[in-house]
C-alpha positions, 0 to 999 in steps of 0.5 A: 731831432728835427730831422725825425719829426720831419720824417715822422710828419712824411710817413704819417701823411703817406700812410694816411693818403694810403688809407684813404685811397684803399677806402675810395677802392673798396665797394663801401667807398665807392658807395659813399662817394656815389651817396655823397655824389647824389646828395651834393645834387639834391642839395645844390638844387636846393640852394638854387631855390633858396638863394633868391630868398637871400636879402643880400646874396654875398658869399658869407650869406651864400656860406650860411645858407649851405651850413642851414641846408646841410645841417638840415638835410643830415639831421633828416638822413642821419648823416655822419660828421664827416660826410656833412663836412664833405658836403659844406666843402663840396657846396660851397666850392659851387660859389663862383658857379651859384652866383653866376647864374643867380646874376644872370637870371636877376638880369632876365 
């Protein structure tokens, strides 16, 4: 039965890959990485502003200044719950990136 379940969890995973690669090939996919893309920029530049208004720039704050921002920017834009999703990854990745340069321009 084990044996089953194991099988069952691969061909789910497989199947679901495939749906989400033939969705990233199709026009309406493509458009929303673009769109995705687009607002993933916007937005870093409005970290960039608002990280040195941040009493104690840490990556829990950093973290809850990108979930206000995006929660935000989807309310204005009527954004789906998936792409805000996306969104809060894709910023908060931008971690490592974000605090070097705010180090750096505190130093100048």
């Amino acid at each position: 039965m084990e044996n089953k379940f194991k099988k069952g969890l691969i061909l789910g995973g497989l199947l679901a890959v495939g749906a989400a690669i033939g969705f990233a090939l199709t026009k309406e996919g493509q458009e929303l990485t673009e769109e995705l893309q687009k607002d993933v920029k916007t937005l870093a530049k409005h970290l960039k502003k608002n990280l040195g208004d941040l009493e104690d720039v840490t990556k829990e704050n950093f973290n809850e200044l990108v979930d206000n921002l995006v929660e935000e920017y989807a309310a204005k834009h009527e954004l789906a719950a998936e792409a805000k999703i996306s969104l809060i990854k894709a910023l908060q990745a931008k971690w490592h990136e974000m605090e070097e340069e705010y180090l750096s321009e505190q130093d100048k």
